[in-house]
C-alpha positions, -999 to +999 in steps of 0.1 A: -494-534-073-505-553-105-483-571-123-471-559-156-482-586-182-464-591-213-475-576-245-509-591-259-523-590-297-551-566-284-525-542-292-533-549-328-569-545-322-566-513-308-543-500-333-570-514-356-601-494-340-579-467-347-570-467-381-535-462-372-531-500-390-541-504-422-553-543-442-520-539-462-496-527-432-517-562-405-504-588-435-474-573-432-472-575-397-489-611-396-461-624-422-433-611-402-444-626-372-444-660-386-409-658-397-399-639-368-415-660-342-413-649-303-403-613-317-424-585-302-449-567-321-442-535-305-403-541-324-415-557-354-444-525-358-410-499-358-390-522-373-417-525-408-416-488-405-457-493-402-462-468-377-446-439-363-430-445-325-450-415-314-482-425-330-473-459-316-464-446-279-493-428-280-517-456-283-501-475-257-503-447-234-542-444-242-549-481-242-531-490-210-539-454-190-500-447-189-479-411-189-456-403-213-424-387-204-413-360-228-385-337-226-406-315-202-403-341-175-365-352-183-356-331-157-374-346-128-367-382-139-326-373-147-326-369-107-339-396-094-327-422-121-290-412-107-302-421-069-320-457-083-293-466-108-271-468-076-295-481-050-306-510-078-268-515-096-289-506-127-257-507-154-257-489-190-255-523-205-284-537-189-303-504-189-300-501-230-311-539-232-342-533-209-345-502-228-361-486-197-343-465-162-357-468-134-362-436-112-367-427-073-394-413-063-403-383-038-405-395-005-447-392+010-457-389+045-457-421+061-442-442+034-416-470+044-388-479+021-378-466-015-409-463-043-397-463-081-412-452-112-402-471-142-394-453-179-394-476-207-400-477-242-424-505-238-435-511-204-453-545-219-414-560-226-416-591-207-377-592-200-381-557-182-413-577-161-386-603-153-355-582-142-385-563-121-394-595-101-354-611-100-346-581-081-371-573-057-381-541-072-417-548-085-437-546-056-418-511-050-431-494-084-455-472-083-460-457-114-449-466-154-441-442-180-433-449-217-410-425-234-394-423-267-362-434-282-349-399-288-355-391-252-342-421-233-313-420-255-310-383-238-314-400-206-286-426-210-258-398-225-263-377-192-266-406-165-238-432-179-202-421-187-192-435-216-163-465-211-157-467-250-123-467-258-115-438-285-107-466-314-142-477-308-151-469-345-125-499-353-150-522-343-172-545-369-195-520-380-215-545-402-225-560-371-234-526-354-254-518-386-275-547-377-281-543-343-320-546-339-317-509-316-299-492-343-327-507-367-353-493-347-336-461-335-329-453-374-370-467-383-380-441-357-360-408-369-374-418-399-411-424-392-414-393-373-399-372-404-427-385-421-450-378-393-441-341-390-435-334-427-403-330-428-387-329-468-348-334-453-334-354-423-295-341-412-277-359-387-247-340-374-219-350-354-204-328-324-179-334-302-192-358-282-228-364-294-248-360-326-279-342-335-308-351-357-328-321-370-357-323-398-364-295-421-403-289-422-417-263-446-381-256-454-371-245-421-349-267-399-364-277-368-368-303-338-336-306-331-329-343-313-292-346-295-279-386-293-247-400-274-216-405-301-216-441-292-245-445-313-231-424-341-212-449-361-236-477-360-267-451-372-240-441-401-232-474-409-267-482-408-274-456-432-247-465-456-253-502-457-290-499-464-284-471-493-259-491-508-226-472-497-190-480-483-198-483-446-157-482-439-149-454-465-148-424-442-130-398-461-148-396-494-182-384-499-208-409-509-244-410-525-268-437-522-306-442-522-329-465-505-366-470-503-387-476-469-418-474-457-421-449-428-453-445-405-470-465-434-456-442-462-438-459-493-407-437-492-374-432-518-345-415-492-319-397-510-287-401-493-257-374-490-225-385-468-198-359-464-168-363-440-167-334-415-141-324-391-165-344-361-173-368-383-192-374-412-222-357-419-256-368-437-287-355-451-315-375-460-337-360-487-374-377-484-394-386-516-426-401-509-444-422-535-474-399-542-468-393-574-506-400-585-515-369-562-487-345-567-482-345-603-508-325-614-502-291-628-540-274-621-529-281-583-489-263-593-503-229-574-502-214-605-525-183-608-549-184-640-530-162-662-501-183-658-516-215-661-533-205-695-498-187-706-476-225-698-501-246-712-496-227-746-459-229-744-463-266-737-483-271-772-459-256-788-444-282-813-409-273-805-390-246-784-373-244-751-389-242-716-368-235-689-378-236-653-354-215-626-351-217-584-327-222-562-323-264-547-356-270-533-378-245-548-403-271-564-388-271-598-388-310-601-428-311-592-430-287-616-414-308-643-428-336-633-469-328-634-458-310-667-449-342-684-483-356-668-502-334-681-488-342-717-504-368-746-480-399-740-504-417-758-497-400-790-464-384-785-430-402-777-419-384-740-379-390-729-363-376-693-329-377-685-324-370-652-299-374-621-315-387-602-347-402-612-368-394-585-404-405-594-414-427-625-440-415-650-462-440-662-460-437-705-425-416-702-393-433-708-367-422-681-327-421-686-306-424-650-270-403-657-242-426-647-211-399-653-191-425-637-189-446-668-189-414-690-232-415-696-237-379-688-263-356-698-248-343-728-244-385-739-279-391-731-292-364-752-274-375-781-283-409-777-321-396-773-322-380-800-315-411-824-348-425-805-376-407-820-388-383-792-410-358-794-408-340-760-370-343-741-366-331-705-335-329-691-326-326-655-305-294-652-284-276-677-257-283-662-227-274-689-221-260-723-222-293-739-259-299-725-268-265-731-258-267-771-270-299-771-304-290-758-310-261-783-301-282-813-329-307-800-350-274-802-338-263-837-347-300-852-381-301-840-381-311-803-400-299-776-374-292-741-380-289-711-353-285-688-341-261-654-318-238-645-301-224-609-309-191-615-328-165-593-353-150-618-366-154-655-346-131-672-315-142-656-317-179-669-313-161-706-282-148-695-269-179-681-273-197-711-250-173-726-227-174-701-220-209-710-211-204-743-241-204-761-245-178-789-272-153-783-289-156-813-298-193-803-311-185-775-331-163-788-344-184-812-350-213-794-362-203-756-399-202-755-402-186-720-385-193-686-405-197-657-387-189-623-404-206-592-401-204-551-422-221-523-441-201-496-456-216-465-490-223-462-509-203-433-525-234-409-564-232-398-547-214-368-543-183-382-557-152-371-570-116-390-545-092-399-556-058-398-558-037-431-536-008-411-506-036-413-503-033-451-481-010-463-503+015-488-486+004-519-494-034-516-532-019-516-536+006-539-516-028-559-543-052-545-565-025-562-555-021-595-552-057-602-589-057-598-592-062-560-614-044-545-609-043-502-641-063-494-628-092-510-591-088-489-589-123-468-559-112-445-543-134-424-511-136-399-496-173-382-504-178-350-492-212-339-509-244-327-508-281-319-512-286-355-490-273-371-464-277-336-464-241-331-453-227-359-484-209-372-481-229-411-489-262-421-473-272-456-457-255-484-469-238-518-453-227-550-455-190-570-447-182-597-429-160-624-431-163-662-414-146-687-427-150-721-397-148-746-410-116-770-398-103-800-385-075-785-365-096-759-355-114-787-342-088-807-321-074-770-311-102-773-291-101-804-284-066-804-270-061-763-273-093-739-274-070-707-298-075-678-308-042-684-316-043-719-334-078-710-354-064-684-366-028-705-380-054-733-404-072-708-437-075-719-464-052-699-482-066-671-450-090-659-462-104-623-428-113-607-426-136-573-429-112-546-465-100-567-477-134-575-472-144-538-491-110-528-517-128-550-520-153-522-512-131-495-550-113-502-567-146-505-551-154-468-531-184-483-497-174-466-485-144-448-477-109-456-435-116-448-434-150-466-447-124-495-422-100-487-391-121-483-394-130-519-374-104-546-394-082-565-394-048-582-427-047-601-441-028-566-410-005-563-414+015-600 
C-alpha cells in the first residue's frame, strides 16, 4: 500500500479552486503560518475559524478520493476499533493525540494476518504516518477514512473508560482552556452553527456526557453528545474567551466575544447558568451583516403595513412600540428602522442592553446596571444631548416607561419594545406599570406586534386546494385573491435544507394604529375588551398576515396556523 504523505500546500490550492478560501481568509492563513511555523494547515484553517470542519473534511475527502465516516457507519467501526485497540495497545491517550482509531477489518477469503482501516481527523497528520510505520501497522491498512470531531469524540466515550478521578474539575483549567483540541473542538461546534444556520448554540451537561444542540429556524436540532471529560475545558474555554470567571461555578455569568466562523465575522452572546449536572450555556449568534439585514423594504412587511410604519416613523414625535416574544425579530426590526431614518439631518440615540450591531450615523448607549447606568439613567442623560429620535431597548420598568413618554410629550420621537403577545396588549402593559392611561393615550402612536415563520425551501411540493379549510378561501377571496393566483405549497424535506422541508426564517406582522376611538377607551375603560371593540376596520392580525404568505407559497399552511388570531373566527 502507498504511503501516506504528510499534508502538502496543494491543499490550499484546492480549497482555492473551490472558493471555499477566500484573498482575505489565504493572508490570514499565510500570516499565521509564519508565526506559527511547523503548525499544520489543516489545525491552523479550524483554528482561524476560516472554514467549517465539514466543508473542510469534505474537500479532503474529494481531493484525496477518501470516505467519510458519519454516524451511519459508527456502528461498524465501534466493533472493530475494540478488537484493534487491543491487538495494537492503541491507549486513549495516544488515540486522542493521533486524533484517529484504528479499526479491524472483516476477514476476506484467502487473506493472511489482520487488515486495519484507519479513522482520523486528518489522515495527512504526519505523526499518525509515523506511529503507522513504528508499529508495524502500515503495510496492514487497507483503507482510510476521515471523520469529524463530533463523531470521533463519540467514538472515544464508548470505546475508553474514563480513569479521571471525580475531582478532575480541580485541575488548572486555564491550561485546559488552551489546549489546541479544545480550541479546535469549540472552532468546529461553532463553524458548523454557522454552516447550518443555526441563531443559538446550547451545550448541556448530563450525567456523564454533554450535548451540543443548535437551534435552526427556531427549532432545536442536531443534537451532538461529547464525553464529560471534555466538558470543563469546552466551558472554560467559553468563559475565558467571553471574558468570564472560568472558576466561578455557582453564579450565572454573561460575556460576549467575537469570531470568525466558516469565514463569517461573528459577535457570540454568551449565557452561563449553573445546573444540577453542571453548568449550562447558550450561545446566541450575531453575524456582522448588518449592511444586508437592516433594511426595512426586505422586514416582510406586506404593503399596507409598510406604507402605515413609514408614516408613523415621520411623525415628529410619538411613541412606537414593537411587541414579540425573545426571538421574534424585534431587534431587526428596530434596527433597519433606524437605517432607514435621515441621520444626516436628525440627531439618532439607542440605549440598549446589549448593543448588538452598530449603526453607522447613530450614537449607541451600552446599560451597565452594575454601576447604577440603567435605562431609565441613560434616558435622562439623553435627553440633555439634543436627540431627535431615542430608541430604547425594552421597557423594562415604570421608571423607563415614564421616562420614555415624557421624551414623547417634549418633542421626541421613541421607539422602543415590549414582551407582549399582540398590539393591543402592549397598551395595557404600559399601564400595568404604573403609567396613567391618559398618557398612553396620548403619546403611543401605534404598536406593532411581530413573529417569525419559516420559509418553505425550493423543495417544496403543491398542496391541494381541498387542504384548505373553506374559511381561509372565501378569506383569500375577499382580500382581493382570486384562486388562479393561490401559489400553495407544503415542506417536503431535502439535502438542502437537511430534511426539514424550510430553509430560513421570515417575519409577519401586526399593526395597530392608535385611533381616536382607542384613545378615548382608553381614558374612559382600560379593558382588553374595550381596546379591542375600538379597532379600526380592516385590522390584519398575525395569523392573517401570515395567510398572506401562506397564498403566495412563502411558508406553510400550519406555520400560518400556529400563530394567534381571531380576525378569521368572527
Amino acid at each position: 500500500m502507498d504511503e501516506v504523505k504528510p499534508m502538502t500546500p496543494s491543499l490550499i490550492d484546492y480549497l482555492q479552486a473551490q472558493g471555499a478560501l477566500s484573498t482575505q481568509a489565504l493572508a490570514q492563513l499565510k500570516e499565521a503560518q509564519a508565526q506559527h511555523r511547523g503548525e499544520r494547515v489543516f489545525t491552523l484553517l479550524l483554528r482561524l475559524g476560516l472554514i467549517s470542519e465539514e466543508r473542510l473534511l469534505q474537500s479532503q475527502a474529494e481531493m484525496l478520493g477518501l470516505g467519510i465516516c458519519d454516524a451511519s457507519r459508527l456502528a461498524s467501526v465501534m466493533t472493530g476499533a475494540q478488537v484493534a485497540c487491543r491487538e495494537l495497545g492503541l491507549t486513549e491517550a495516544m488515540a486522542r493525540r493521533l486524533e484517529a482509531i484504528l479499526t479491524r477489518l472483516p476477514e476476506a477469503l484467502g487473506q493472511t494476518g489482520p487488515r486495519y482501516g484507519v479513522v482520523a481527523r486528518d489522515t495527512q497528520r504526519a505523526e499518525l504516518h509515523d506511529w503507522l510505520v513504528a508499529h508495524g501497522v502500515m503495510e496492514r491498512v487497507d483503507e482510510f477514512q476521515l471523520i469529524a470531531t463530533r463523531d470521533l469524540e463519540r467514538v472515544f466515550s464508548e470505546l475508553f473508560v474514563s480513569k479521571q478521578a471525580d475531582g478532575a474539575w480541580k485541575q488548572d483549567l486555564r491550561r485546559m482552556a488552551e489546549d489546541a483540541p479544545v480550541i479546535e473542538l469549540v472552532n468546529a461546534v461553532l463553524a458548523r452553527a454557522t454552516d447550518c444556520r443555526a441563531s443559538d448554540i446550547h451545550i448541556e451537561p448530563q450525567a456523564k456526557s454533554f450535548s451540543v444542540r443548535y437551534r435552526v429556524d427556531g427549532v432545536l436540532r442536531n443534537k451532538e453528545t461529547y464525553t464529560r471529560e471534555r466538558f470543563d475545558a469546552v466551558v472554560s474555554r467559553i468563559k475565558l474567551v467571553s471574558g468570564l470567571d472560568i472558576a466561578e461555578r455557582r453564579l450565572p455569568q454573561d460575556g460576549r466575544f467575537s469570531a470568525r466562523m466558516a469565514g463569517v465575522e461573528t459577535d457570540v452572546r454568551v449565557s452561563v447558568i449553573p445546573s444540577v449536572a453542571g453548568e449550562s450555556l447558550v450561545l446566541r449568534l450575531l453575524p456582522n451583516t448588518a449592511g444586508t439585514r437592516f433594511d426595512i423594504e426586505k422586514l416582510g412587511m406586506e404593503a399596507d403595513h409598510l406604507a402605515l410604519f413609514k408614516s408613523w416613523m415621520q411623525e415628529p414625535d410619538g411613541i412606537v412600540l414593537v411587541t414579540g416574544p425573545t426571538g421574534s425579530g424585534k431587534s431587526t426590526t428596530l434596527y433597519a428602522t433606524l437605517s432607514a431614518l435621515d441621520t444626516a439631518s436628525e440627531r439618532i440615540m439607542t440605549v440598549e442592553d446589549p448593543v448588538e450591531y452598530q449603526i453607522e450615523g447613530v450614537t449607541q448607549f451600552q446599560v451597565h446596571s452594575d454601576i447604577g447606568f440603567d435605562f431609565a439613567a441613560a434616558l435622562r442623560a439623553m435627553l440633555r444631548h439634543d436627540p431627535d429620535t431615542i430608541m430604547v431597548g425594552e421597557i423594562r420598568d415604570v421608571e423607563t416607561a415614564r421616562i420614555a413618554v415624557q421624551s414623547s410629550l417634549t418633542g421626541h420621537r421613541v421607539f422602543s419594545t415590549l414582551h407582549t403577545n399582540d398590539t393591543a396588549t402592549a397598551f395595557l402593559r404600559l399601564t400595568d406599570m404604573g403609567v396613567e392611561p391618559f398618557l398612553v393615550a396620548a403619546t403611543v402612536r401605534g404598536v406593532v406586534a411581530q413573529r417569525l415563520v419559516r420559509r418553505l425551501c425550493s423543495c417544496a411540493d403543491q398542496l391541494p386546494t381541498d387542504n384548505v379549510p373553506l374559511a381561509i378561501q372565501q378569506w383569500w377571496l375577499s382580500q382581493g385573491l382570486p384562486e388562479k393566483e393561490w401559489v400553495l405549497r407544503k415542506p417536503v424535506g431535502c439535502p438542502a435544507c437537511s430534511g426539514t422541508g424550510y430553509k430560513g426564517r421570515m417575519a409577519v406582522y401586526e399593526l395597530l394604529v392608535a385611533t381616536d376611538a382607542m384613545r378615548a377607551a382608553m381614558v374612559r375603560s382600560p379593558t382588553m375588551q374595550a381596546l379591542r371593540d375600538a379597532v379600526q376596520p380592516g385590522f390584519r392580525d398575525l395569523r392573517s398576515s401570515a395567510l398572506l404568505k401562506v397564498v403566495r407559497g412563502e411558508t406553510s399552511m400550519e406555520d400560518a396556523l400556529a400563530l394567534g388570531g381571531t380576525s378569521l373566527d368572527d
